[in-house]
ZADO-1210 file (C-alpha; in nm, 4 decimals, padded with zeros to 6 digits):
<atoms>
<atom x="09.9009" y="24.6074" z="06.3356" code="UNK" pos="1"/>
<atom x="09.8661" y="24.7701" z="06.6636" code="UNK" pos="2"/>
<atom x="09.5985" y="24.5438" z="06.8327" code="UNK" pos="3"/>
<atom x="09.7077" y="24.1602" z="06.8781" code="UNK" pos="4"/>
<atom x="09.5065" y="23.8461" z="06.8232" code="UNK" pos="5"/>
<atom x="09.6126" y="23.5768" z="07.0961" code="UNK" pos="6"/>
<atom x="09.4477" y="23.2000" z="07.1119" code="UNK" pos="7"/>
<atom x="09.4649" y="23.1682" z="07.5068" code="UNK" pos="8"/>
<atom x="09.3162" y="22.7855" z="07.5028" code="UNK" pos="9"/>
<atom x="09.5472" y="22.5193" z="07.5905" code="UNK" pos="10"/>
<atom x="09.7585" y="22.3282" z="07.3337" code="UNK" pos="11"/>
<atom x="09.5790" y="22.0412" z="07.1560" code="UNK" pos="12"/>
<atom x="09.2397" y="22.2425" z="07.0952" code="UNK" pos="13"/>
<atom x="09.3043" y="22.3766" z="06.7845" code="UNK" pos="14"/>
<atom x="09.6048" y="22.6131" z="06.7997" code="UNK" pos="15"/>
<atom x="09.7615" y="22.4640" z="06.4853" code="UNK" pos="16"/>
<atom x="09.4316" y="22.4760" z="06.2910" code="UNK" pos="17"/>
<atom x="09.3895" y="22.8986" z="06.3979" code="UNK" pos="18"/>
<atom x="09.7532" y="22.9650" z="06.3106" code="UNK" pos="19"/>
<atom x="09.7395" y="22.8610" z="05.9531" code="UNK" pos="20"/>
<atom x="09.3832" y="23.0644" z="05.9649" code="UNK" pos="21"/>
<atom x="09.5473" y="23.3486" z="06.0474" code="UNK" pos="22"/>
<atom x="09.8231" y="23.2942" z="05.7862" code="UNK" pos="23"/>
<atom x="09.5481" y="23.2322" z="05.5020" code="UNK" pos="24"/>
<atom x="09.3908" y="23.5739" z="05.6325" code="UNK" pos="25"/>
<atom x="09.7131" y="23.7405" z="05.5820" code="UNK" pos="26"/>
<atom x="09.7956" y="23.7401" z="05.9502" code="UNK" pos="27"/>
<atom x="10.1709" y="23.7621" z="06.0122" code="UNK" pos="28"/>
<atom x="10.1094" y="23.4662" z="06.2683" code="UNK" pos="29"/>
<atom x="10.3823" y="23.2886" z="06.5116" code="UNK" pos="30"/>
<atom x="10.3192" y="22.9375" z="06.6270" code="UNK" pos="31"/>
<atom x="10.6315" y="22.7785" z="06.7778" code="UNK" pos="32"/>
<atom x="10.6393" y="22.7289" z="07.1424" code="UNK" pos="33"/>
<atom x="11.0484" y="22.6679" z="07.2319" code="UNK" pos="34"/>
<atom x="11.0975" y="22.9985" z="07.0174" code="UNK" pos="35"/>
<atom x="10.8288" y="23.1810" z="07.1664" code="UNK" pos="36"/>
<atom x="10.8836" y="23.0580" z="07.5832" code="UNK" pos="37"/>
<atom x="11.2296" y="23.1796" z="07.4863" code="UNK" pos="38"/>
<atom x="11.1131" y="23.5660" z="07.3754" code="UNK" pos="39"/>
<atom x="10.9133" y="23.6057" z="07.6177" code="UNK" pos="40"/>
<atom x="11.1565" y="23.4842" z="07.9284" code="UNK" pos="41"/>
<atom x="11.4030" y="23.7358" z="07.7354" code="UNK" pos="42"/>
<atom x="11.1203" y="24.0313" z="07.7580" code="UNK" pos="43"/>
<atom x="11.0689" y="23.9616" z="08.0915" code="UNK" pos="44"/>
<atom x="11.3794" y="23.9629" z="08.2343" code="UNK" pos="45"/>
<atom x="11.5001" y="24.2826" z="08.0579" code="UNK" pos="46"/>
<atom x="11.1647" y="24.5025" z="08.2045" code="UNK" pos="47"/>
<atom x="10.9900" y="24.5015" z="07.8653" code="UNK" pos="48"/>
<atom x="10.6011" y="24.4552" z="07.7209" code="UNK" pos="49"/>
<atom x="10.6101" y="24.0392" z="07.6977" code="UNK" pos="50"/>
<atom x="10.5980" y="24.0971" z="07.3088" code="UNK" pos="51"/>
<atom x="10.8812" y="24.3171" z="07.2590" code="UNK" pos="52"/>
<atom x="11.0738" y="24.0793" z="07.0552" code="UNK" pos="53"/>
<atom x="10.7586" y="23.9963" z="06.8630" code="UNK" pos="54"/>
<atom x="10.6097" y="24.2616" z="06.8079" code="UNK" pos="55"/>
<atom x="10.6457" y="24.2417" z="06.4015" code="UNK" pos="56"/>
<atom x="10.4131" y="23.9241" z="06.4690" code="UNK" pos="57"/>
<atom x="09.9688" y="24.0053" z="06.4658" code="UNK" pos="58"/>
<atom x="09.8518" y="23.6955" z="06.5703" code="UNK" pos="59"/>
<atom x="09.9601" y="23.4410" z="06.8412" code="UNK" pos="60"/>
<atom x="09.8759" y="23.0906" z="06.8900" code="UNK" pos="61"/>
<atom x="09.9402" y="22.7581" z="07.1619" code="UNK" pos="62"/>
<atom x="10.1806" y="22.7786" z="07.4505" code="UNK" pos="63"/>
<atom x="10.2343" y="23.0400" z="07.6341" code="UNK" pos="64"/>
<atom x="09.9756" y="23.2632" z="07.5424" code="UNK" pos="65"/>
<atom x="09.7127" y="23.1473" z="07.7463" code="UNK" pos="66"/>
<atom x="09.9778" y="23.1920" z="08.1132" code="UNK" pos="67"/>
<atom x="09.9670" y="23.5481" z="07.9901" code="UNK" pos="68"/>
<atom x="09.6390" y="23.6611" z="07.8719" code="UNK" pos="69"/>
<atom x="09.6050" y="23.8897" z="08.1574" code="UNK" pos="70"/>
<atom x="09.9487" y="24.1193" z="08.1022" code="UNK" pos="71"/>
<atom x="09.8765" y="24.0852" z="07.7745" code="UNK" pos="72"/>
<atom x="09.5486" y="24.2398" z="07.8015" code="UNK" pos="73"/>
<atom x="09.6666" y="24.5548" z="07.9695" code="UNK" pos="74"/>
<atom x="09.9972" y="24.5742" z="07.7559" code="UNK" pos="75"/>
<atom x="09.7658" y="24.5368" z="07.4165" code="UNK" pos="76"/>
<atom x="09.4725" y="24.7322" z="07.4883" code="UNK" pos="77"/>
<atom x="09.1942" y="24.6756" z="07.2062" code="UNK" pos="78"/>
<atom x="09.3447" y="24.3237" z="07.1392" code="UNK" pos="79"/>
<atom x="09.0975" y="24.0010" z="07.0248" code="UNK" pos="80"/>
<atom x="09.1277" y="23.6973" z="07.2935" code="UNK" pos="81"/>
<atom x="09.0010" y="23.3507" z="07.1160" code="UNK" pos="82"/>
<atom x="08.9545" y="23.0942" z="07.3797" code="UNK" pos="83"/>
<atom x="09.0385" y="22.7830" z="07.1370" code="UNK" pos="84"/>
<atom x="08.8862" y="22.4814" z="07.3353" code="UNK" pos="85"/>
<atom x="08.7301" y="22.1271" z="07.2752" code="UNK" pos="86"/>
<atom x="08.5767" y="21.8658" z="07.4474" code="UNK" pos="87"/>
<atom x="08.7727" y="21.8063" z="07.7550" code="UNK" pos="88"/>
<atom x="08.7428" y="21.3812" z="07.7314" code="UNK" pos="89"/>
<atom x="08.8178" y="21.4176" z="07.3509" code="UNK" pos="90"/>
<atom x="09.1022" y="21.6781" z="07.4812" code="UNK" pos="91"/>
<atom x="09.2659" y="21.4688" z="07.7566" code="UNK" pos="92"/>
<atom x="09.3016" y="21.1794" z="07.5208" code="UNK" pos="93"/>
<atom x="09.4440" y="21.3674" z="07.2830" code="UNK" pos="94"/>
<atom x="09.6893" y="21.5331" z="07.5347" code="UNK" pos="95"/>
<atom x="09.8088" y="21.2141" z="07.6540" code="UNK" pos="96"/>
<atom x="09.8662" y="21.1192" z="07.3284" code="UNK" pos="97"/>
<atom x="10.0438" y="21.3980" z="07.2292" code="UNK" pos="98"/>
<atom x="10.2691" y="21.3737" z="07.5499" code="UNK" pos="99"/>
<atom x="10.3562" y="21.0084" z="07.4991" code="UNK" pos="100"/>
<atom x="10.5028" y="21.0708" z="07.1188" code="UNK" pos="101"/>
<atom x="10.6897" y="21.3798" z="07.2493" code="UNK" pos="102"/>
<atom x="10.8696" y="21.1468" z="07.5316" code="UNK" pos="103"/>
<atom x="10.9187" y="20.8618" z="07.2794" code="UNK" pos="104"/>
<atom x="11.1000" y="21.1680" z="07.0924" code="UNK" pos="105"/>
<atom x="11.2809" y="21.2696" z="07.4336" code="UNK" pos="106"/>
<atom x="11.3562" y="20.9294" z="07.6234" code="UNK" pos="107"/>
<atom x="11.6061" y="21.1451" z="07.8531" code="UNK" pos="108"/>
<atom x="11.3531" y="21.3655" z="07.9826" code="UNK" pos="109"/>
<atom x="11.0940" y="21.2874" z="08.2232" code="UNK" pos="110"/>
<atom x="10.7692" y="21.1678" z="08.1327" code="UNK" pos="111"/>
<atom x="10.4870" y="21.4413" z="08.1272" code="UNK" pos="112"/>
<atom x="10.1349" y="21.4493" z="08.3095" code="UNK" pos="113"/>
<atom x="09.9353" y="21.1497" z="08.1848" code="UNK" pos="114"/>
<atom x="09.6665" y="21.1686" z="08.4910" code="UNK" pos="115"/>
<atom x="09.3429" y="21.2109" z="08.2977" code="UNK" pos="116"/>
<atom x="09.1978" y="21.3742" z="08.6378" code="UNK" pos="117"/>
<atom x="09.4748" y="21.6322" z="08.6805" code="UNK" pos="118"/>
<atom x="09.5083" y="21.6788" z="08.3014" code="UNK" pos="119"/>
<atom x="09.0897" y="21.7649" z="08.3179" code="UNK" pos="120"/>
<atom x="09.1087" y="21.9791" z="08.6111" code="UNK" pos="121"/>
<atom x="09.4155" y="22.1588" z="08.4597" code="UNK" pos="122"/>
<atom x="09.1825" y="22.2359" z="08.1463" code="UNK" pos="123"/>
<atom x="08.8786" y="22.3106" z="08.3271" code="UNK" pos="124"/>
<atom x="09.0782" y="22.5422" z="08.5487" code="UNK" pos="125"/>
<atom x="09.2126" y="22.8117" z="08.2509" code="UNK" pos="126"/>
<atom x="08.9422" y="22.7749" z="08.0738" code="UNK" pos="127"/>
<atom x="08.7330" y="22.9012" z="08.3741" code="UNK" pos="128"/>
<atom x="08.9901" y="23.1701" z="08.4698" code="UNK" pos="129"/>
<atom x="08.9730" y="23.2906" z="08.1129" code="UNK" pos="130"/>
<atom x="08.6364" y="23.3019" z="08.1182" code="UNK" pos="131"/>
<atom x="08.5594" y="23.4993" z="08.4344" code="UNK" pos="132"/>
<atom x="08.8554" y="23.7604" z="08.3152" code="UNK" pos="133"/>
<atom x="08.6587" y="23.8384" z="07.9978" code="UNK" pos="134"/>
<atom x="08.2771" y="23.7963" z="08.1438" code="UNK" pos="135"/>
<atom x="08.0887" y="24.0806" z="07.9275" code="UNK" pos="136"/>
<atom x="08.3035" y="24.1616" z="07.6914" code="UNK" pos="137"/>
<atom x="08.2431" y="23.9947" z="07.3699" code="UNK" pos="138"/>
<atom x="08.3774" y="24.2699" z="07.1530" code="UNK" pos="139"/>
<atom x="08.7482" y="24.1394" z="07.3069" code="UNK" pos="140"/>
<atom x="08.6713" y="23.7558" z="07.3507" code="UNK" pos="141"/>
<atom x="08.5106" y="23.4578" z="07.1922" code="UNK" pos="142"/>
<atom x="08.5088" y="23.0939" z="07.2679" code="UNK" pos="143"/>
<atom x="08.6211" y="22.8859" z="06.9293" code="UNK" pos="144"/>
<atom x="08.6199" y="22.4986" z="06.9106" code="UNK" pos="145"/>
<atom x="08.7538" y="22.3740" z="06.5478" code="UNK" pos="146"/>
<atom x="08.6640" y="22.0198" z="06.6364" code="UNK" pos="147"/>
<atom x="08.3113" y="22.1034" z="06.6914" code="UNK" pos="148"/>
<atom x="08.2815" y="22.2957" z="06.3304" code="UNK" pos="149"/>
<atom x="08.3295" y="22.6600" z="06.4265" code="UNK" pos="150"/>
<atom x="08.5338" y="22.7851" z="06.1232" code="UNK" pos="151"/>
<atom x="08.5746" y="23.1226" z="05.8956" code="UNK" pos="152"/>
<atom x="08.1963" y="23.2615" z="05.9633" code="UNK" pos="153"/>
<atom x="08.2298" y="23.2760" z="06.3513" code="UNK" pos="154"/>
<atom x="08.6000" y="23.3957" z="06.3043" code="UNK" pos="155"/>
<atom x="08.5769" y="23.6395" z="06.0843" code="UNK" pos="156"/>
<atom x="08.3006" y="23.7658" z="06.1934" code="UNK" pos="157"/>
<atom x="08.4926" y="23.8416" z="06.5423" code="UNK" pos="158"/>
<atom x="08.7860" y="23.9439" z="06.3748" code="UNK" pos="159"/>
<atom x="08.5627" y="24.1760" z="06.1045" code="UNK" pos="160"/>
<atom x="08.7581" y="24.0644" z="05.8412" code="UNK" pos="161"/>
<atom x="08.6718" y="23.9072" z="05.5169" code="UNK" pos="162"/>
<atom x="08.5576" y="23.5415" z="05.4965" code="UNK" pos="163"/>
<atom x="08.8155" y="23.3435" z="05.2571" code="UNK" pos="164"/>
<atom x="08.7079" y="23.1237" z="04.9630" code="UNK" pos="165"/>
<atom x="08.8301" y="22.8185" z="05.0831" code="UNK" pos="166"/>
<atom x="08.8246" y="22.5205" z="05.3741" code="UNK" pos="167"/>
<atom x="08.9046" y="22.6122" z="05.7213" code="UNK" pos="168"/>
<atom x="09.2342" y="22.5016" z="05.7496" code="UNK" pos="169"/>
<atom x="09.2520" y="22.1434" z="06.0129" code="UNK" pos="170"/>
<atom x="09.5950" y="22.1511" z="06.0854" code="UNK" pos="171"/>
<atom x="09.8100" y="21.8690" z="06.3328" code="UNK" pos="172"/>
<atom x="09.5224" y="21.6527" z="06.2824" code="UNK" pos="173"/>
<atom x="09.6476" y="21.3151" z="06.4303" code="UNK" pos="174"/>
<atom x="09.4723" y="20.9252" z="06.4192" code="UNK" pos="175"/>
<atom x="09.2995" y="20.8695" z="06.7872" code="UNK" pos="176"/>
<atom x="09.1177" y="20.5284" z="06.8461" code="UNK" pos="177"/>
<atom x="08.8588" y="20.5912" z="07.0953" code="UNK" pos="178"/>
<atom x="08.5595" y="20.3466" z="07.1738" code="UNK" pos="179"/>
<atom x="08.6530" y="20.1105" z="06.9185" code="UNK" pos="180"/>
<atom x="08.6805" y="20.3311" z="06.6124" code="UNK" pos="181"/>
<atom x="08.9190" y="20.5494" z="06.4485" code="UNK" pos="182"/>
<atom x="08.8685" y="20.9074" z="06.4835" code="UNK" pos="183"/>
<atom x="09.0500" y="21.2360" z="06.3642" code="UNK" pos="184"/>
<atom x="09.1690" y="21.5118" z="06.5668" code="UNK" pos="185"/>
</atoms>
């Protein structure tokens, strides 16, 4: 495939969900951030396009992409951009969340942002930098939030490519309480 498909939204807003929907669409689809971070570090220091040792891969999903979406832009020409995003209070909690298991998983590390205010003005901040790069072009971009029920019509429909005959896929779903009740993410 010579155009890419890259989710540019930050982690925890549905990158897991859109990876196994691009796997279910037949999308050769890469979702693994220490392997990926890796790649592209290697691409960059050796002078090549920030793909080159991924370039068997079509679609792209969570961490890094969304540092990149500009290079990748001019080094994919004709490319599809999915801003993957939720809401930001639903987003931060889930964040923090997230962040907490993965240093109960890495005691030796230092503890990651947990500043709901920072975390929401990090959020805020890509997704309004993503969304002034692709202003008027809605061939190349589309906002998609999973949590809020966009699924295979609005993504296929962007991607012109056949709706499947099954569920969206709600992947990395984890327990949140929030207000008193149990919710799923």
């Amino acid at each position: 495939m010579e155009h890419k498909i890259f989710c540019i939204g930050v982690n925890k807003t549905g990158t897991s969900s859109l990876h196994e929907a691009f796997k279910l669409l037949g999308l050769h689809s890469i979702h693994n951030v220490y392997k990926v971070n890796a790649l592209i570090e290697a691409a960059i220091q050796s002078s090549q396009k920030l793909l080159y040792h991924l370039e068997d891969y079509e679609a792209f999903s969570d961490h890094p992409f969304f540092r990149y979406y500009q290079d990748l832009d001019l080094q994919y020409p004709g490319s599809k951009f999915i801003l993957n995003t939720r809401d930001s209070k639903r987003w931060v909690e889930s964040r923090i969340k997230h962040d907490q298991r993965w240093h109960e998983k890495n005691p030796d590390k230092p503890p990651r942002v947990t500043d709901e205010q920072k975390l929401l003005r990090y959020k805020e901040s890509v997704e309004a930098g993503i969304r002034t790069y692709f202003r008027d072009r809605p061939d190349d971009f589309m906002e998609f939030d999973v949590e809020a029920g966009d699924g295979w019509t609005k993504l296929c429909s962007f991607l012109q490519m056949s709706t499947p005959d099954q569920s969206f896929p709600h992947a990395n779903v984890a327990p949140l309480r929030l207000a008193g009740r149990a919710d799923r993410l």
